[in-house]
Structures are given as C-alpha cells and as structure tokens.
C-alpha positions as CSV (number, residue, x, y, z in Angstrom):
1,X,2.6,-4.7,-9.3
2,X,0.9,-1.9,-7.2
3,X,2.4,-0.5,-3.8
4,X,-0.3,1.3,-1.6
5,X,1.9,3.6,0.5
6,X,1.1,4.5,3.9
7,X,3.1,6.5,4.3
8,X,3.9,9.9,2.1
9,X,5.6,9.6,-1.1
10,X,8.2,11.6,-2.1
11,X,8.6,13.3,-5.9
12,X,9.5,11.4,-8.4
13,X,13.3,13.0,-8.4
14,X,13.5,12.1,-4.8
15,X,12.4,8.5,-5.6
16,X,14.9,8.5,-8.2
17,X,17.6,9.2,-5.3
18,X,16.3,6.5,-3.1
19,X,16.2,3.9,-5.6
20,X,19.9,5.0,-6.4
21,X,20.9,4.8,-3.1
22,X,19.5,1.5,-2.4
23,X,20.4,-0.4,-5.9
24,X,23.8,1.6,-6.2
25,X,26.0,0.1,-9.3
26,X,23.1,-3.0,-10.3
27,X,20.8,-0.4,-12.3
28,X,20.4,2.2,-14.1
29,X,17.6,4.6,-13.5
30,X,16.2,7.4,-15.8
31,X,13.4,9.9,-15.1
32,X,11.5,10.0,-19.0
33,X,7.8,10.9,-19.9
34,X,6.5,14.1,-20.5
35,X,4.7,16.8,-18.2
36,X,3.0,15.4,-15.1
37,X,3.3,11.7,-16.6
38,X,6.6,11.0,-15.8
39,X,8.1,7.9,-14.8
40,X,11.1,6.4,-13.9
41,X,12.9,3.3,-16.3
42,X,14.9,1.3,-14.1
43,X,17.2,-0.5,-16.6
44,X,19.1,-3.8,-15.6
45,X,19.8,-4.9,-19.5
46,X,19.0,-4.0,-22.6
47,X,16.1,-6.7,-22.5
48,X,15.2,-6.4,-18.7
49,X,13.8,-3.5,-17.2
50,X,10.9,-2.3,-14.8
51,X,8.7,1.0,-15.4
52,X,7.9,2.9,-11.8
53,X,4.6,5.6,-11.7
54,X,3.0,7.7,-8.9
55,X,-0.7,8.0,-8.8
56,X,-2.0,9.6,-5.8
57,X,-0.7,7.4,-2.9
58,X,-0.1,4.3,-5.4
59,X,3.3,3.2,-6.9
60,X,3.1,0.9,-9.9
61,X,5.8,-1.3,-10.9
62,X,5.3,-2.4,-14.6
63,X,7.7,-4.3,-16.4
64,X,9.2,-3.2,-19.8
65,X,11.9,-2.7,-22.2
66,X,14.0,-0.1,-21.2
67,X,14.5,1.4,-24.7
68,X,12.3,2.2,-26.8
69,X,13.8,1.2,-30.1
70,X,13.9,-2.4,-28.7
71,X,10.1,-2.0,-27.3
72,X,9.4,-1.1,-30.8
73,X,11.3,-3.7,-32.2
74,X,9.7,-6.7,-30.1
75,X,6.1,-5.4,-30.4
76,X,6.1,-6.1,-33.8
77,X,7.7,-9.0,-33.5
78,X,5.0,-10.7,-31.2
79,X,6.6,-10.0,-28.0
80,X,4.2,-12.3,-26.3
81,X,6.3,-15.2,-27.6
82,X,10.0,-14.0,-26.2
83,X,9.8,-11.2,-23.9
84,X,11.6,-12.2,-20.5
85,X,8.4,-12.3,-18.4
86,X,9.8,-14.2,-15.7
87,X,13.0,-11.9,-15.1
88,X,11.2,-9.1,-15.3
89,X,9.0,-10.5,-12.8
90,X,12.4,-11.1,-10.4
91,X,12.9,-7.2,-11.0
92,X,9.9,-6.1,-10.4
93,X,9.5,-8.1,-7.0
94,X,12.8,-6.7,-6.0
95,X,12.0,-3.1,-6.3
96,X,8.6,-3.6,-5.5
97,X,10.0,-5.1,-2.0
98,X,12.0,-2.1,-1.5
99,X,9.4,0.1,-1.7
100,X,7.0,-1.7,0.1
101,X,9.7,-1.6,3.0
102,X,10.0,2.0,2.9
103,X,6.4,3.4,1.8
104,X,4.2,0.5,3.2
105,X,4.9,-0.2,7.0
C-alpha cells in the first residue's frame, strides 16, 4: 500500500517514535536496512508483519515476515501457498490508516 503525504514526512527515526506512540504495547518496531535504504519492520508475530519505506514524499507499506530466517524459510517453501496474506493485509490497512491520518489530510 502507498501513502502520498501532503504533508512533510519526518525521518525515518522520528516515524519510528510516532508509530511507537500510536501502537504502544501491540508491536514491535525495528529500524533495519543498510545506508540510505532503511526501513522500518513493524512486527506483530513471528508470521505477521508489515515493512514501512520513504521515497521522496511516498510511504510504502509492504507486508512481510518480520525475520529473516523465517522469510528465508517460507520462500523456499512456496510461500505463495501459506503465507498469511489476509492478516497481513488487516496490518497493513491499520498502519496504513494511521499514516494516512497524520501525513495525508
């Protein structure tokens, strides 16, 4: 899912404390990537877990595995036929919501 912000967007560490501050105890977030491609894993299970990038004045919200030892794990196990689509679809709409709130108004 793509938010087009209106809006300025903050760095990705003060994103990091906004999410936190909104989704207090239900997630856990991690800033990972390398350089200027970082992201931030929000991770609600070992299975369920959403992937959030800036690019220029565009957040993405990607669902994922939030570890990547699992990731690994179900890509070579076909992860078309069991990844949990649709809840990572009910966590990316909820974040995605969020920041449409605060970036998109």
């Amino acid at each position: 899912m793509i938010v087009q912000a209106t809006r300025e967007l903050p760095n990705l560490n003060d994103l990091l404390q906004e999410l936190q501050n909104e989704f207090s105890g239900q997630y856990t977030f991690k800033i990972f990537g390398l350089g200027s491609q970082k992201s931030i894993l929000v991770r609600k299970s070992a299975w369920i877990g959403v992937q959030i990038t800036i690019h220029g004045n565009e957040i993405n919200i990607d669902g994922s595995f939030p570890n990547i030892i699992i990731s690994s794990l179900m890509t070579l196990l076909s992860q078309s036929t069991i990844a949990p689509v649709n809840k990572w679809f009910k966590l990316e709409i909820k974040i995605t919501d969020f920041l449409k709130r605060k970036y998109n108004q």
